[in-house]
C-alpha positions in Angstrom: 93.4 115.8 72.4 96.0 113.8 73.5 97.8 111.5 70.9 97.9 108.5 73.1 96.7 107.6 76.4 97.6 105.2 79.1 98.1 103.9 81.9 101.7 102.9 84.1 101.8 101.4 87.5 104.7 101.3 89.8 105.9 100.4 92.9 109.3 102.4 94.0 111.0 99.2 95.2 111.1 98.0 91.9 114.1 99.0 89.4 112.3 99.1 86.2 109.5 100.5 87.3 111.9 103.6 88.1 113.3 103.1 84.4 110.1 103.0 82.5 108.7 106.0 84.8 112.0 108.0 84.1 111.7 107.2 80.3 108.0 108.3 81.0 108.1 111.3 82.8 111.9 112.4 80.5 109.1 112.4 77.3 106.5 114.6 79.2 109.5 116.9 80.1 110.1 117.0 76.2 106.7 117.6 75.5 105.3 114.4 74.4 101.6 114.5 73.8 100.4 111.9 75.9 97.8 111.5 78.8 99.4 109.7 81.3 97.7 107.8 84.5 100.3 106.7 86.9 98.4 103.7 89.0 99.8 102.7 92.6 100.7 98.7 92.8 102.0 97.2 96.0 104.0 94.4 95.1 103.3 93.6 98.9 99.9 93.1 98.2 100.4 90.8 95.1 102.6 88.1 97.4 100.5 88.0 100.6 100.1 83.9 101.0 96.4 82.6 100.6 95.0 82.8 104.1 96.6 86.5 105.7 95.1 89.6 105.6 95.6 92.1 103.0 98.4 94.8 103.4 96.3 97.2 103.3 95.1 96.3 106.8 98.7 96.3 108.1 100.8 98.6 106.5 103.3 99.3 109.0 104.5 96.0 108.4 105.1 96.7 104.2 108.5 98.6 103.3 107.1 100.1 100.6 103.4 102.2 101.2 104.3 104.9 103.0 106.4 106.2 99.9 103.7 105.2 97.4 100.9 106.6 99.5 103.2 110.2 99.8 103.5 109.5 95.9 99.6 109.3 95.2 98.8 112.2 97.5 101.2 114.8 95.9 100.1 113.3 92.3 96.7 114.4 93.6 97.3 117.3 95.4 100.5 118.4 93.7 100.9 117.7 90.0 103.2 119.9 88.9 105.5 118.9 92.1 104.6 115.1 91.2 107.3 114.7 88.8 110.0 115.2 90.8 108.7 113.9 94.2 108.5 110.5 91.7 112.1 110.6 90.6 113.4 111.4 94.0 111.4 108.3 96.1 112.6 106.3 93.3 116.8 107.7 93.6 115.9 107.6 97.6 115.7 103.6 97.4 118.0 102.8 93.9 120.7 105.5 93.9 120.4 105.7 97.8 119.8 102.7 99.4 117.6 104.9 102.0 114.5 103.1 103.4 111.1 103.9 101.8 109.1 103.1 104.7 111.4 105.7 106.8 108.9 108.4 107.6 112.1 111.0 107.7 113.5 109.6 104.3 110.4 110.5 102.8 109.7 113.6 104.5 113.3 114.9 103.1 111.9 113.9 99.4 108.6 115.8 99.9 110.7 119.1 101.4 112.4 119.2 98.0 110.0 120.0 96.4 106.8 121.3 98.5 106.7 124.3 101.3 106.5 122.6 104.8 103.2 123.2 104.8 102.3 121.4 102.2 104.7 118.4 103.3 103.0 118.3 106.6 99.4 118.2 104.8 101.1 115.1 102.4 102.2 113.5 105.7 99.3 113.9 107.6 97.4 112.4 104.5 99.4 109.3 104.5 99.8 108.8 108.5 95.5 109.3 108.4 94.5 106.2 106.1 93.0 108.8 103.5 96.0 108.0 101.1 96.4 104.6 101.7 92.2 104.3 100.7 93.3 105.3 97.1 95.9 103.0 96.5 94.1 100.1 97.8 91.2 101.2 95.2 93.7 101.6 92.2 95.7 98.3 92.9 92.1 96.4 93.1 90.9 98.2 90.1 94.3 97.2 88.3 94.1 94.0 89.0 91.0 93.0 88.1 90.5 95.0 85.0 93.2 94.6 82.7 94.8 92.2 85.3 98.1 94.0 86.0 100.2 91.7 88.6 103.1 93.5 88.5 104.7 96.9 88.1 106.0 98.5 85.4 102.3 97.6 83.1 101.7 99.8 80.6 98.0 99.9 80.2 96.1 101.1 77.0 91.8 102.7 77.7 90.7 99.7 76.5 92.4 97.8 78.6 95.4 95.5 77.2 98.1 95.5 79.2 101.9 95.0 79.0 104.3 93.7 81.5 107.4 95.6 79.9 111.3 95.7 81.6 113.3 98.1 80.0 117.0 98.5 80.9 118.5 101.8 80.8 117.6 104.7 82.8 116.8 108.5 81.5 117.5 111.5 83.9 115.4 113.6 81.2 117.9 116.8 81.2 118.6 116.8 77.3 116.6 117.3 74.6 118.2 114.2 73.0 117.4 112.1 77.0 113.5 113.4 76.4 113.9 112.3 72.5 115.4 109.2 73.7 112.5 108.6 76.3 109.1 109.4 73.8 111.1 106.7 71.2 111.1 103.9 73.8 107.6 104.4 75.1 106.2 104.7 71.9 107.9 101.5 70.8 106.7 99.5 73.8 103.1 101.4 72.9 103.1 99.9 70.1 103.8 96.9 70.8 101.0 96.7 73.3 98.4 98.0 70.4 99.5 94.7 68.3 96.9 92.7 69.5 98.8 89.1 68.1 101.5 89.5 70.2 101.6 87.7 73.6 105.0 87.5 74.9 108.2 89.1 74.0 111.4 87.9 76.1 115.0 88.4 75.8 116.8 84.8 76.4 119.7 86.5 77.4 120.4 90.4 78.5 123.3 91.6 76.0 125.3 93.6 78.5 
């Protein structure tokens, strides 16, 4: 049985969502005994104004869900590939500057890392609806369960949830990267399990 469980949502426009899913995913690559849940969370969806429809019923107008739609379907269909289909969308828009919702930007992530059939299968998953059904479901279920509004949340099975911004990134290619990864997530872990602490915050960032 896993030593700890959770749950981390992301978005892959957001820069420390990449770092705390590289710190993440560098532990697992280390062997960390964790069960992880990665949760889909459109920060598109968490700033439509009062009044317009949801994203999820215009997506071609979001920069963001085609990548995190291509993200779910390969965590799905694909875990073993997931890992570093997840790094690359997230070095495609930070390392990059490439544009998530470029169909051919993605595509070039997924061919990495699947055969071409199973890229076309991902793409044709996304391009459907199918894909973009899930994350709708996740974000909701996010949302108004342990009330995540924001990516990266860590989130424990019982539901209390941390807002959490770490600052360095972690490629994960060292034993001492992985080492470094499983010591920050276990410190924000717990941190989260201390149930009289309700907000952390640097004043200033020492660097």
């Amino acid at each position: 049985m896993p030593s700890r469980a959770f749950a981390l949502s992301w978005d892959y426009r957001c820069p420390f969502a990449r770092n705390a899913h590289e710190h993440v995913l560098a532990a697992l690559a280390g062997g960390a005994d964790w069960d992880v849940a990665f949760v889909p969370f459109s920060l598109a969806q968490v700033h439509v104004a009062e009044g317009e429809p949801p994203i999820w019923e215009r997506p071609e107008e979001d920069t963001g869900l085609y990548a995190l739609t291509a993200g779910v379907v390969v965590r799905d269909r694909h875990p073993s590939a997931f890992p570093g289909v997840h790094r690359d969308l997230f070095a495609a828009r930070h390392d990059h500057g490439l544009q998530l919702k470029d169909p051919a930007v993605v595509r070039d992530v997924l061919a990495r890392h699947l055969e071409p059939a199973e890229v076309d299968a991902v793409v044709d998953a996304v391009e459907s609806g199918d894909a973009l059904a899930t994350v709708r479901k996740e974000h909701e279920a996010a949302a108004a369960g342990p009330g995540v509004w924001g990516v990266p949340t860590f989130v424990t099975s019982d539901d209390r949830a941390i807002f959490v911004r770490l600052m360095d990134r972690n490629p994960g290619e060292t034993a001492e990267q992985q080492a470094h990864g499983q010591a920050s997530v276990e410190r924000v872990l717990d941190l989260l399990e201390w149930d009289e602490l309700n907000e952390f915050k640097a004043t200033r960032i020492p660097r």
